[in-house]
N, C-alpha and C positions, 0 to 999 in steps of 0.2 A: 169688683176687679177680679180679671180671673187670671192666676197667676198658673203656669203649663212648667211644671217639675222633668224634667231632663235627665235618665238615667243615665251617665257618661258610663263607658266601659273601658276601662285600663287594663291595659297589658302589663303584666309583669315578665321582663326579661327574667327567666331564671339559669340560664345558660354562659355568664358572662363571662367564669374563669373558664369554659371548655373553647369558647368563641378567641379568647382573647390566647390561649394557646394554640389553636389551630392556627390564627394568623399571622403570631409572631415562628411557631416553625416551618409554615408553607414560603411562608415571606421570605425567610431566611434562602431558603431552596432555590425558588422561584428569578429570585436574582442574580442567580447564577448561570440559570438555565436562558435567558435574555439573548443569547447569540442564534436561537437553535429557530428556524422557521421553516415553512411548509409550502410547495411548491408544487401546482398541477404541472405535470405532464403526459408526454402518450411515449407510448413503445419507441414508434420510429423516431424520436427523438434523441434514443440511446446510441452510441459509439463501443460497438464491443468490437474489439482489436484486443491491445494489451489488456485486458479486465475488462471491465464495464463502465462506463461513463458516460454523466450527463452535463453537457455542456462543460466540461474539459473539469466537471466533481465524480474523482472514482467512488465507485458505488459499493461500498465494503458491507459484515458481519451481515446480520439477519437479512438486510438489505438485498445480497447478493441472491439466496435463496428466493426471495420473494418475487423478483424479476425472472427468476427462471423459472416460477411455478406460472407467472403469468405468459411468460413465452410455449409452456406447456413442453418444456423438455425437463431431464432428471437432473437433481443438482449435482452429477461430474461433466456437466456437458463442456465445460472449459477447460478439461482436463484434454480434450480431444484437440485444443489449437497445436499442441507441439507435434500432433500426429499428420496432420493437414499441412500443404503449403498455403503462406497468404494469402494467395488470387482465391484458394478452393475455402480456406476457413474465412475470408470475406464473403465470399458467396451465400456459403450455409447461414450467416450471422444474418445477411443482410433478406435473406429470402423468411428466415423466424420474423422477423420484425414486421417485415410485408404482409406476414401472415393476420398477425395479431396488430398491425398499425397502429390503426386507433384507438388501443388500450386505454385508458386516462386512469393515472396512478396519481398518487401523493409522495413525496420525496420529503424525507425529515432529514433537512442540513445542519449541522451543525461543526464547530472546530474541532481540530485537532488540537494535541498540545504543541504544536508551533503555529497554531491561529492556520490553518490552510483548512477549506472549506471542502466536507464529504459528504458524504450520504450515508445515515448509518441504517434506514427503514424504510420502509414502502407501502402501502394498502393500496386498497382498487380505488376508486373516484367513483359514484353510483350517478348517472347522468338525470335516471330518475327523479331523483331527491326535491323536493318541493322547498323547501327552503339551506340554504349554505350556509354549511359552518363558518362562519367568520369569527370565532368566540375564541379566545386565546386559552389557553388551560388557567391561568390567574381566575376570569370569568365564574369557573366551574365552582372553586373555593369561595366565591364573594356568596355565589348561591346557598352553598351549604350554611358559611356563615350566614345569612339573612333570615334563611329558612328559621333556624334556631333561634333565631330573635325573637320572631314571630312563635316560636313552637309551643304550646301548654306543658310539654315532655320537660322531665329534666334529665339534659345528658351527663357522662363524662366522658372523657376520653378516655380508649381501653389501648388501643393501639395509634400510635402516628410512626409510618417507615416511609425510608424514599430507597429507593433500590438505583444507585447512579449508574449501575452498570446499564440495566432496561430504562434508566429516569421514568422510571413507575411510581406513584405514590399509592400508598395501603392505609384509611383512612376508617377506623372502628370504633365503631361510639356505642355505649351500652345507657340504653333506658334503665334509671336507679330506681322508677318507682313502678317496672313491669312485671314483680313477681307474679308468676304463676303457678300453680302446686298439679305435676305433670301426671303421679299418679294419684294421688287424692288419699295420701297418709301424710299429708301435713310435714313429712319429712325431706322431700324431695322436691325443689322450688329449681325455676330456672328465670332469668332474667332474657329481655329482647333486646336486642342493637339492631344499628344497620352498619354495613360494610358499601364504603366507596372502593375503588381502583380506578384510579383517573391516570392517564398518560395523553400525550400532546396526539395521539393515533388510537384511542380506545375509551370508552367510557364502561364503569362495568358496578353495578348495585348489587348487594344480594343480602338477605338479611342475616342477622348476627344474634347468635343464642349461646349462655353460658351457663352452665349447669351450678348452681351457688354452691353446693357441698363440696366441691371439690375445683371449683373456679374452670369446670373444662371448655372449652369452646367450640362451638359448633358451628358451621357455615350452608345456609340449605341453596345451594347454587344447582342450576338444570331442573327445578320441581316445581316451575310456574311461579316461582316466585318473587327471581331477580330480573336485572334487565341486562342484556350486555349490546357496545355497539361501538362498532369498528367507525375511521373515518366515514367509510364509504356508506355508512348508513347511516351517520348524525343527522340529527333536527337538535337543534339547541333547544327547541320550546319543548321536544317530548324530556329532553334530558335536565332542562330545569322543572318540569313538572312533576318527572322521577324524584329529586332528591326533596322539591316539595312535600309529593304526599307523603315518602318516608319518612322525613322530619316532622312534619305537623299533624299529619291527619295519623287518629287513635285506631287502629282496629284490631278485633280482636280473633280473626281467620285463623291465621299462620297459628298464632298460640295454639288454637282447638287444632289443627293439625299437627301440630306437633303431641298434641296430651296424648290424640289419636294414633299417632305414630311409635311412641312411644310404649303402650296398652299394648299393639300388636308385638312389639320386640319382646316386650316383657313371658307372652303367650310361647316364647318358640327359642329351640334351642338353634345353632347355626350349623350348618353342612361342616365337612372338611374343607370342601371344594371353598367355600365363601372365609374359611379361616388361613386355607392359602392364599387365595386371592390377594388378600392387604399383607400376609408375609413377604409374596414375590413383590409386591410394592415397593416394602422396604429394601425387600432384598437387589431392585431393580437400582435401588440408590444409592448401595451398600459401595464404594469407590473407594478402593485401597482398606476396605473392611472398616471405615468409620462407623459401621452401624452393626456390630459385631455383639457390642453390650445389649443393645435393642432386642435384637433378634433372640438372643439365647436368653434373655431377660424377660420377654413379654410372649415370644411369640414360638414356647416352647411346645416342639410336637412330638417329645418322645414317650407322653404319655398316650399317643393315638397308637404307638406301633406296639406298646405294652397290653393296649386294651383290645386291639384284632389280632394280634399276634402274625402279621404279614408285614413284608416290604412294602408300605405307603405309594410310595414315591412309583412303584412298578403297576399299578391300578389306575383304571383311566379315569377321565375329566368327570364322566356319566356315575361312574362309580362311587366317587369324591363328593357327590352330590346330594349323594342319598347316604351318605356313611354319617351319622351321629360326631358331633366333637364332643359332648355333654357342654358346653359351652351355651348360654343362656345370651339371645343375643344383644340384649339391651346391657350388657354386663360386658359385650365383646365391644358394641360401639362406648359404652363410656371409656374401656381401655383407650380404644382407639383415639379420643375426643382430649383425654387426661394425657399421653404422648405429646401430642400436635399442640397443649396447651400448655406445658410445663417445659421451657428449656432451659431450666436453672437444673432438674433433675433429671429431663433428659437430652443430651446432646446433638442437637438436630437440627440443619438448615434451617433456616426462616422459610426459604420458599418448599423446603418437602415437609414440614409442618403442614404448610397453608394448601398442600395437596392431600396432603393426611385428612384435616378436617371437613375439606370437599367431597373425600371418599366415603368418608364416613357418612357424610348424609345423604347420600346412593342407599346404603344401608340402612338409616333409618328411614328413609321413605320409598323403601323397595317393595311391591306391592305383592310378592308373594316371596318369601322365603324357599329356600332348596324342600326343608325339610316337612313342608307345608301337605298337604293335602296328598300324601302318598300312606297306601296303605301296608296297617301293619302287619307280620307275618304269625300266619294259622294255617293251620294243617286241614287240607281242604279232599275229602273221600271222594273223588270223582270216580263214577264206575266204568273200566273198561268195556266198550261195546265191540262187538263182533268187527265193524271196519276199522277199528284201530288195531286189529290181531292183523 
């Protein structure tokens, strides 16, 4: 008798308190959000008289802007109706629209709080597109959870936020068992994640890195490595196979990019020019001076005007470039990473954090430093010849 032995392969869920917290706060969210849906239309479908409207829904906030960048005029162009008589700012409105017709946009309706239906967003419509998003944003969530079910990874949740203003969700899971040792003294480990940002008009992956000695976080978005995608360019099957292979499948790329990324910062000190750059950043966001302690705290350069002994500020871009900060840059991106990660210690938007950590890894995978490859200064005897008298 010949008896045929059956290796069975069992999956062990190991993700089931990060699954079952995703669900219950998406969930929470999610049913709220129940009123809000999405509607093709074209240009000349629009009523611009008093405001803008579609099918008798004014077209308000970012919304506004988006139809006038797709009509290809500047957004004060409505500022011009009270200068026009009716018959001539009909005309103009009606002749934009004729131009642009058959625009096909997405309209994101949702209530007001007296329940009266608006428009608060807009994206293009790609005619292109080989298969239609029909996938509700709930959809996107079932995937991630599933993914994880299925994953060998064990995650946890680092981040869950919903932003109601944008109804953004910011979803950051950190792999517990991906340490890596980035410069190879055993002292310096960083761990992997991945980052969602899912909204009912955008889908957006990009991988998620935290440095363990000091929990900073990193985001390597624009370096080949995330995905982002507006309505107008969804495929549901490329955007569930995205958070597939992120959740499940191991690889070890990005890591060795990053060791490598890292090896180079460590090699080079940063410009001036590259240490104002993430200054004017902050300082870009500094509003009514909330970022006053930041600035004089971290991002002190009165040791540059000590050490050339010149007005900074009165020296150009080109100059700034080539001037030394003594500033070590792998030392200037962990600042920058430890900021954008700690808002218990420092006081900082959620969303100019999460542009902070984007900036930062510009920086870390910037492929040639300011201060790189320019040479050093020697005194060089060149001899005066007869045509230069």
């Amino acid at each position: 008798m010949y008896i045929k032995f059956v290796k069975l392969k069992f999956t062990i869920m190991r993700n089931e308190e990060v699954i079952h917290d995703i669900k219950t706060q998406s969930g929470a969210i999610l049913e709220k959000l129940n009123d809000r849906t999405l509607e093709l239309f074209q240009l000349k479908d629009l009523d611009i008289s008093e405001g803008i409207y579609l099918r008798d829904m004014p077209i308000r906030g970012r919304g506004v802007g988006r139809v006038l960048g797709a009509l290809k005029v500047k957004s004060n162009f409505t500022d011009f109706q009270g200068k026009l008589s009716a018959n001539d700012w009909k005309t103009v409105s009606e002749k934009l629209k004729s131009a642009e017709a058959d625009t096909k946009l997405y309209a994101k309706m949702e209530n007001d709080e007296n329940g009266k239906r608006f428009i608060s967003d807009i994206v293009y419509h790609n005619d292109k597109k080989k298969h239609e998003d029909t996938v509700k944003l709930n959809r996107y969530f079932d995937w991630i959870t599933e993914s994880l079910e299925n994953s060998e990874k064990a995650y946890s949740l680092e981040h869950f936020h919903f932003d109601p203003r944008k109804e953004i969700f910011n979803l950051t899971l950190l792999d517990t068992e991906s340490d890596f040792d980035v410069v190879g003294n055993g002292l310096d480990f960083w761990k992997a994640g991945d980052q969602f940002t899912l909204s009912a008009l955008s889908f957006n992956y990009d991988p998620f890195f935290q440095r363990l000695i000091c929990s900073n976080g990193a985001i390597t978005r624009d370096h080949g490595f995330g995905t982002y995608k507006t309505r107008s360019s969804f495929n549901d099957r490329k955007i569930e196979a995205t958070i597939q292979k992120a959740l499940t499948v191991k690889s070890d790329i990005v890591q060795e990019q990053i060791i490598m990324a890292v090896n180079h910062l460590q090699k080079n000190n940063i410009s001036l020019a590259e240490f104002y750059h993430y200054k004017n950043f902050i300082k870009s966001k500094n509003a009514d001076g909330i970022y006053d302690g930041i600035l004089s705290k971290y991002f002190d350069d009165t040791h540059f005007y000590k050490a050339y002994g010149i007005n900074i500020d009165e020296k150009s871009a080109k100059w700034k470039s080539t001037a030394n900060s003594g500033i070590n840059a792998y030392d200037f991106f962990n600042l920058l990473t430890w900021i954008a990660s700690h808002p218990k210690e420092v006081k900082m938007e959620r969303q100019d954090r999460q542009e902070l950590q984007i900036k930062a890894s510009s920086l870390l995978f910037k492929k040639e430093l300011d201060l790189e490859d320019i040479a050093s200064f020697t005194s060089v005897e060149y001899p005066r010849i007869k045509a230069m008298l």
